[in-house]
C-alpha positions as CSV (number, residue, x, y, z in Angstrom):
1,X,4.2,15.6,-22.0
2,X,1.3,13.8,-20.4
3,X,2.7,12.7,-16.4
4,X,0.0,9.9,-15.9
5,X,-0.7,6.7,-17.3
6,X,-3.4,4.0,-16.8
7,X,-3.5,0.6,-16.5
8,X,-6.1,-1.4,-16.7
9,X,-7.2,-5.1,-15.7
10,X,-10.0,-6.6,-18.6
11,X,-12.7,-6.7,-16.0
12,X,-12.2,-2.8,-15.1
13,X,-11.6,-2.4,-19.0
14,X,-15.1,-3.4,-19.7
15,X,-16.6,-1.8,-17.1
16,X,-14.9,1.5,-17.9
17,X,-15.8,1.0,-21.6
18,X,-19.7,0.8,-21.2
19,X,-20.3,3.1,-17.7
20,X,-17.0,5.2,-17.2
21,X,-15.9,5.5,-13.8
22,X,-17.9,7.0,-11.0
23,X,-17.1,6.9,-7.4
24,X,-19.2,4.6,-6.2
25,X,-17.5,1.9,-8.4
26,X,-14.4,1.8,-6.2
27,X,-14.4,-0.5,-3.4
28,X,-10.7,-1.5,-2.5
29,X,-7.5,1.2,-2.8
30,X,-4.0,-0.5,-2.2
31,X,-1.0,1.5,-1.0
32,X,2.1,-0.1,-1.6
33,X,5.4,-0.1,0.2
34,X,8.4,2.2,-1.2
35,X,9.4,4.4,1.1
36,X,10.1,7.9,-0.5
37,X,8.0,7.0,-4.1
38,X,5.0,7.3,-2.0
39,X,5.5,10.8,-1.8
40,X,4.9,11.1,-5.3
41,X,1.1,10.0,-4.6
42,X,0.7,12.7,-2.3
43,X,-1.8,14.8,-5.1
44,X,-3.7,12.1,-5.7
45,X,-4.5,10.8,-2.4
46,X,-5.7,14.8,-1.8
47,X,-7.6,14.8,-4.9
48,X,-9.0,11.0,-4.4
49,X,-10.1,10.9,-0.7
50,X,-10.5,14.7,-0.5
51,X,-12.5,15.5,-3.3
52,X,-13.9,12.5,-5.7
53,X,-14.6,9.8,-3.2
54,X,-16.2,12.5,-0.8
55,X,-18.8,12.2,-3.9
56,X,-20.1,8.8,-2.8
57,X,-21.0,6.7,0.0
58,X,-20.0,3.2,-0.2
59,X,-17.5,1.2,1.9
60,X,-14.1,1.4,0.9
61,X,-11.4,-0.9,2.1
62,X,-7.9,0.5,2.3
63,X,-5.1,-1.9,2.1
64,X,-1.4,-0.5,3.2
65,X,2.0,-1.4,3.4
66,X,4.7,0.5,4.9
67,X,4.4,4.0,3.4
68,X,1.7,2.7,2.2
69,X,-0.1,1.9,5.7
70,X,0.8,5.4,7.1
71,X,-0.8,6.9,3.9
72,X,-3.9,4.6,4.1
73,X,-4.0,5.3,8.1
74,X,-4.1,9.5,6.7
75,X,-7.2,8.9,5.1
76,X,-9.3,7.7,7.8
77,X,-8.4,10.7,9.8
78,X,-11.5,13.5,9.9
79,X,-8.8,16.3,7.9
80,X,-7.5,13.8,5.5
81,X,-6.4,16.5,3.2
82,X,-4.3,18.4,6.0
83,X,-3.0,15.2,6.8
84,X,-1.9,14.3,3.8
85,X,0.0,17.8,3.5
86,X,1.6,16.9,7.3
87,X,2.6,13.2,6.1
88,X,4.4,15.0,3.3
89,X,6.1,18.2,5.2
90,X,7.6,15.9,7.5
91,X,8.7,12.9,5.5
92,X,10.6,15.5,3.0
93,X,12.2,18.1,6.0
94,X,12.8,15.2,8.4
95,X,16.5,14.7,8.9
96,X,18.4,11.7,11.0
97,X,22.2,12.8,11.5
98,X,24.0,9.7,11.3
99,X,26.7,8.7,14.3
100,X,30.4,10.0,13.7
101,X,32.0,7.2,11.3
102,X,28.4,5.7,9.7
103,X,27.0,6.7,6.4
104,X,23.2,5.7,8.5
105,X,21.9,5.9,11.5
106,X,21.9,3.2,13.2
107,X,18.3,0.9,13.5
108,X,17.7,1.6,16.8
109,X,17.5,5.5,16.3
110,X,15.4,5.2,13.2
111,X,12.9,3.4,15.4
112,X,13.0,5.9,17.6
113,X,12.6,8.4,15.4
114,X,10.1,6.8,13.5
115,X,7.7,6.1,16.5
116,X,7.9,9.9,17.5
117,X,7.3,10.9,14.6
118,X,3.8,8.3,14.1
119,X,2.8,9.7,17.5
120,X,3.1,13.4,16.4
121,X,1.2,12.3,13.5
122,X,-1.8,10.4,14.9
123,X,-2.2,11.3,18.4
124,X,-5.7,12.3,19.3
125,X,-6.9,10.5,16.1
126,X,-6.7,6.8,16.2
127,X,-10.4,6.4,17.6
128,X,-11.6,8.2,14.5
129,X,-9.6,6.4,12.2
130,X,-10.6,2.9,13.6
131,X,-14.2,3.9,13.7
132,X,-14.3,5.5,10.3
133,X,-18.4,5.6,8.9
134,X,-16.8,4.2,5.4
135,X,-13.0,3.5,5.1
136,X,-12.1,-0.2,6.3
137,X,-8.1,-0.1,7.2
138,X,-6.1,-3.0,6.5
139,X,-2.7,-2.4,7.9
140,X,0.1,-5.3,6.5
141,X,2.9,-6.9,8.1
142,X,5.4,-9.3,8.4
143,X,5.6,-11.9,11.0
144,X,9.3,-14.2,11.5
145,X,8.3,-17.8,12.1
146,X,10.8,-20.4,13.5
147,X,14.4,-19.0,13.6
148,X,12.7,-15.1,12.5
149,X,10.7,-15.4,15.7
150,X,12.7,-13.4,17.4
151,X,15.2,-10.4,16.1
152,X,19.0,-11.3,16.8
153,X,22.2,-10.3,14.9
154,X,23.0,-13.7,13.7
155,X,19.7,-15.5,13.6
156,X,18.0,-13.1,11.7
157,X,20.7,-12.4,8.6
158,X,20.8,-16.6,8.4
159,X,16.7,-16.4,8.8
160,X,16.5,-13.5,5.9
161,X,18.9,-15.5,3.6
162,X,17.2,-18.7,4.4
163,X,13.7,-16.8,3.3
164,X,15.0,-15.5,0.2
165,X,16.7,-18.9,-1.2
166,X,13.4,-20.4,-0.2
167,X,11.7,-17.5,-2.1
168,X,13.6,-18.4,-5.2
169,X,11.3,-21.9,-5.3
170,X,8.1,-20.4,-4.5
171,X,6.1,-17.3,-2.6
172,X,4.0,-20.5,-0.9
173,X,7.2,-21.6,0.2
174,X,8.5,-18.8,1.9
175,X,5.6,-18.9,4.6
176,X,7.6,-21.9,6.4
177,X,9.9,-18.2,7.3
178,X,7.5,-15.6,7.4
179,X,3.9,-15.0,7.2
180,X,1.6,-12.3,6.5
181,X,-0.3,-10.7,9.2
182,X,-3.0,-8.2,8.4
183,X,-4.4,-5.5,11.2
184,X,-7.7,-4.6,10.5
185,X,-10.1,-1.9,11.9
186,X,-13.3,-3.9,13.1
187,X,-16.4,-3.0,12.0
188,X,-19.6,-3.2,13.8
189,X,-17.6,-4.9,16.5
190,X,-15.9,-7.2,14.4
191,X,-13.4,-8.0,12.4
192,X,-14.3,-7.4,8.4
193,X,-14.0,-9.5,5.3
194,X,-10.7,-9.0,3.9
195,X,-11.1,-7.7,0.2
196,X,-8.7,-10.5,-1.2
197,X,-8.5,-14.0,-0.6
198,X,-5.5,-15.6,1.5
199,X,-5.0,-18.6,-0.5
200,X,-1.7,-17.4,-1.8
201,X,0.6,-17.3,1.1
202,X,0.3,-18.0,4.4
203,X,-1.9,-15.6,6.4
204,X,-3.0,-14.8,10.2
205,X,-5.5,-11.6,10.7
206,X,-5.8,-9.7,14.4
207,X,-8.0,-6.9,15.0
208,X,-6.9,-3.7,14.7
209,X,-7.0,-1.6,18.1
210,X,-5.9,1.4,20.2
211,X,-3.6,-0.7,21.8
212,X,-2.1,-2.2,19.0
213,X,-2.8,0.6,16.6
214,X,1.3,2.0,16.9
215,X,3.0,-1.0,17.1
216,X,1.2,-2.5,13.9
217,X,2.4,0.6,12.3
218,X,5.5,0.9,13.2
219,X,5.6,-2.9,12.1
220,X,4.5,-2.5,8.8
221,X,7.5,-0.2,7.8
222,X,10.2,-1.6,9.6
223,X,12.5,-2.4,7.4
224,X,14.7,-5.5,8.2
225,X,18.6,-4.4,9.3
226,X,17.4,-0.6,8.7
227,X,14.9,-0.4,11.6
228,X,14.3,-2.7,14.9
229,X,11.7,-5.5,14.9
230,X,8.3,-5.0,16.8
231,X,8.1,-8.0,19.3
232,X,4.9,-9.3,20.9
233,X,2.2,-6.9,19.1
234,X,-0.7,-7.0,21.7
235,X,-3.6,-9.4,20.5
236,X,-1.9,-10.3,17.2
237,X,0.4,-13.8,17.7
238,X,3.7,-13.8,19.7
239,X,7.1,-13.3,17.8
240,X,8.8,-10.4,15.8
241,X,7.0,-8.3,13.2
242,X,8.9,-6.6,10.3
243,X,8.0,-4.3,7.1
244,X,4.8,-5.1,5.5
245,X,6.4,-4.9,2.3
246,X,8.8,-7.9,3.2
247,X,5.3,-9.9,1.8
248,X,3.2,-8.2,-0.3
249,X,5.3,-5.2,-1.6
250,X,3.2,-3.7,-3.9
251,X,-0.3,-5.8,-2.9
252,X,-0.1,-8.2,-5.4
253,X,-3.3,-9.8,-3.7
254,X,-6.0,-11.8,-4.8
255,X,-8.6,-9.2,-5.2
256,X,-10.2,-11.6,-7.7
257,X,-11.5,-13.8,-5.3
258,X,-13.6,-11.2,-3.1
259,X,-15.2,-10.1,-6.5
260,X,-16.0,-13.6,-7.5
261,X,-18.0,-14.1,-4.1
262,X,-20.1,-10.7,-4.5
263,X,-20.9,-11.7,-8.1
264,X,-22.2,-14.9,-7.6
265,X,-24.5,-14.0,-4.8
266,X,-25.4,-11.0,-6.6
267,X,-26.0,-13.3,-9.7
268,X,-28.2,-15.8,-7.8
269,X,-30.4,-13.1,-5.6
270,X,-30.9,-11.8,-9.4
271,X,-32.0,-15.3,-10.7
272,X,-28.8,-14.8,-13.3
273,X,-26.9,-18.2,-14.5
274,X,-23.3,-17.7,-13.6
275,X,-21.0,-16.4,-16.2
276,X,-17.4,-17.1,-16.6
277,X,-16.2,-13.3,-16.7
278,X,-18.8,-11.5,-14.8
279,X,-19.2,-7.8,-14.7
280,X,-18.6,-6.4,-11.7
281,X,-22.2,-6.3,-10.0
282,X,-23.6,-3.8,-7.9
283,X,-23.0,-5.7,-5.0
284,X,-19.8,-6.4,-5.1
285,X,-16.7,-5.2,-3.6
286,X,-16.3,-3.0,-6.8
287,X,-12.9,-2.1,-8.4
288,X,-9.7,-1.6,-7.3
289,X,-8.5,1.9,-7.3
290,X,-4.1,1.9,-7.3
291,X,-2.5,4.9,-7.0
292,X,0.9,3.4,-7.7
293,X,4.4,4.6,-8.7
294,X,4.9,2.1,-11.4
295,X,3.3,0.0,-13.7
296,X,4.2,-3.8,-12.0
297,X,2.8,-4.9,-9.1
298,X,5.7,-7.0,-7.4
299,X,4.6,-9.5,-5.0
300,X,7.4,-9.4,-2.3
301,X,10.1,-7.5,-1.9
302,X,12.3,-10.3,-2.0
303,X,10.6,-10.7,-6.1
304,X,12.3,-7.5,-7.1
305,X,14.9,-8.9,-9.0
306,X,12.5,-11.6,-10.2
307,X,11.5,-10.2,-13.4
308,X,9.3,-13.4,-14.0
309,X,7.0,-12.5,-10.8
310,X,6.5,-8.8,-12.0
311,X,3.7,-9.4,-14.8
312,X,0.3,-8.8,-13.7
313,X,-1.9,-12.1,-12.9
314,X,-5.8,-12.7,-13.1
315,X,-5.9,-11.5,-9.0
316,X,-5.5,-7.8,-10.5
317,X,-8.4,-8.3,-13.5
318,X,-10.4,-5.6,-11.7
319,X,-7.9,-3.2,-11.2
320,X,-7.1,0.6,-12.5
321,X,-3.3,1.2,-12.0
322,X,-2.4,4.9,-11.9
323,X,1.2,5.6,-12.5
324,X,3.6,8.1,-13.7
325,X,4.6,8.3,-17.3
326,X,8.2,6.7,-17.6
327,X,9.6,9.5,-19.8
328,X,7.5,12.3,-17.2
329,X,9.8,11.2,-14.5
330,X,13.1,11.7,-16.6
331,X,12.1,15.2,-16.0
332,X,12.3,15.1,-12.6
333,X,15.5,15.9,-10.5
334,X,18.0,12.9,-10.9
335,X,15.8,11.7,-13.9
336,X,14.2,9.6,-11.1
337,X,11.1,9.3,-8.5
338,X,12.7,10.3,-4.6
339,X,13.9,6.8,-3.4
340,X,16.0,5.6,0.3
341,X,19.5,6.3,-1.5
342,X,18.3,10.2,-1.5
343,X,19.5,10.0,2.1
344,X,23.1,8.5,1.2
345,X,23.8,10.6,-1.9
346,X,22.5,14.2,-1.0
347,X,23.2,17.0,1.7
348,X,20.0,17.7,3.6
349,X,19.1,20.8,2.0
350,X,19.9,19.1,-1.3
351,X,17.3,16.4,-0.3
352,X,14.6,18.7,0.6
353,X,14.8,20.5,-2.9
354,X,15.1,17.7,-5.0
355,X,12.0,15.9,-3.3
356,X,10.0,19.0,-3.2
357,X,10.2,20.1,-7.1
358,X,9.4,16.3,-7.5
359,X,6.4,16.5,-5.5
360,X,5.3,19.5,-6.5
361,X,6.0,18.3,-10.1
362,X,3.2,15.2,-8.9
363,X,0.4,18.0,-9.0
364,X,0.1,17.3,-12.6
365,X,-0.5,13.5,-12.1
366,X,-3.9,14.7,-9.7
367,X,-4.8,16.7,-12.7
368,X,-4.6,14.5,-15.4
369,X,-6.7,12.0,-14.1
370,X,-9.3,14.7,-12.6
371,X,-9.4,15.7,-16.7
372,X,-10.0,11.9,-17.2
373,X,-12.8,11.5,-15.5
374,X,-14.3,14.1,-16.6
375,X,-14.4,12.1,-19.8
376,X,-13.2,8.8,-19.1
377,X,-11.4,7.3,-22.6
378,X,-11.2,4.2,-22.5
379,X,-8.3,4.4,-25.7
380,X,-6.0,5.7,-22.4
381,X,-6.0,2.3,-20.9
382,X,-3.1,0.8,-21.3
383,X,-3.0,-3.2,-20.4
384,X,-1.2,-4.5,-17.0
């Protein structure tokens, strides 16, 4: 049974279908928020960052989210491959005893916990990752506005519901509660084009820094009632910062727009009348690479049971979506990928087995697509 499957947006269809897929036409790799999926992804970031991109030498921006920031964080270290291997040894053996009389630990410990564990992870590194001679990191996060300013008992359960009923109307509209805040690494001494446009939902972009480099981190995956807020990030605005994925869950982001940009100049510096579906030029940001643990790209995590927000849009036209094969992951323990309710529903030791056949399992999904390139068929492609 073939494990992977590809999706693909018409503008990376086309390209694929008259050059293949090198490299050097990547510019952009999200990493979406999930907690325990992203362990699945774990062979293909090796086999991506460790081995195929090594091939070329463009700039690459990495986008993260939760997981997905810690991941993207991994391969900006100068051992990406080792680190990728540490990110998933401790994330599988890693056990939080919950209090006497609670089924969970209670938020403050998994902060705790989770901060030791970024430090033991990053320490001595975050200079090379910032200053990396080709990956950009993006690091997202969610910023309360108004009554989510600050983290309280009552304010923020009335802020969270107020958010999602508003959320039911529009994305737009949920800004007026929270608001997207995106970390990046600076290059050249300052901050870097973001490689999507912002026009979707309300956005504010800080730089970042060794100071800040932890707290936006932790940020980005703490999950709301699950972990504690990060208040006051230093250089970023004031107010309380939450998971990443609270906004842009899977990175359902406007990549569109940065391609447009680079194609037009490209277009004029060539003498080229603009075309309504350009290819993607030499000079542009290139396509977007998404390792991915399914085939939708949800907007928010507040659109999850919004089945009407889960069909792809013309932001993802340049996109290749990697994801496992539906029917693959039946065969996997539970007939499911590892998820949060591991932690509820299984004894340690059971944990640790289940989630290392599965990952184990996930070597195949680095293989098939090494075979695919190696002869890139477009008749794979499946449609977003």
């Amino acid at each position: 049974m073939q494990a992977l499957r590809l999706y693909a947006g018409p503008t990376a269809r086309r390209h694929i279908e008259r050059h293949g897929l090198a490299p050097s036409d990547i510019g952009v790799i999200p990493a979406a928020a999930g907690g325990p999926k992203g362990l699945m992804l774990g062979p293909l970031d090796r086999f991506i960052f460790g081995r195929w991109l090594a091939q070329s030498a463009q700039p690459v921006d990495l986008v993260g989210a939760s997981i997905g920031a810690w991941r993207m964080a991994t391969a900006c270290m100068p051992h990406a491959v080792a680190g990728f291997e540490a990110l998933e040894h401790g994330y599988i053996h890693g056990d939080m005893k919950a209090p006497p009389g609670r089924k969970l630990p209670p938020p403050e410990q998994v902060s705790a916990t989770f901060a030791d564990n970024l430090r033991a992870m990053f320490e001595g590194h975050v200079p090379d990752i910032l200053s990396h001679p080709r990956y950009r990191l993006h690091v997202m996060t969610t910023r309360g506005r108004h009554l989510l300013g600050r983290e309280g008992r009552w304010r923020t359960a009335a802020g969270y519901l107020g958010a999602g009923m508003t959320n039911l109307a529009s994305r737009a509209a949920m800004g007026a509660w929270l608001e997207r805040v995106v970390f990046s690494a600076p290059h050249d001494g300052a901050l870097p084009p973001l490689p999507f446009g912002t026009r979707d939902y309300r956005t504010h972009r800080a730089t970042l820094t060794a100071d800040n480099f932890y707290p936006a981190l932790q940020a980005s995956g703490s999950i709301p009632f699950m972990l504690k807020a990060v208040h006051d990030i230093p250089g970023a605005p004031r107010g309380a910062y939450w998971d990443g994925g609270i906004t842009d869950y899977h990175l359902h982001l406007d990549y569109l727009a940065s391609h447009s940009i680079a194609a037009h100049a490209h277009q004029i510096s060539a003498g080229a009348e603009k075309t309504s579906e350009p290819e993607v030029p030499p000079s542009s940001p290139g396509l977007v690479l998404y390792p991915h643990f399914q085939q939708a790209v949800v907007p928010g995590w507040l659109d999850k049971p919004l089945r009407r927000r889960h069909r792809a849009t013309p932001f993802l036209d340049g996109m290749l979506l990697l994801a496992p094969n539906p029917d693959w992951v039946n065969t996997l323990p539970g007939a499911k990928l590892p998820d949060r309710t591991d932690f509820q529903h299984l004894s340690h030791p059971e944990r640790v087995r289940a989630w290392t056949i599965a990952v184990q399992a996930a070597n195949q999904l680095a293989d098939e697509f090494e075979a695919w390139l190696a002869r890139p068929d477009p008749a794979r492609l499946l449609s977003l």
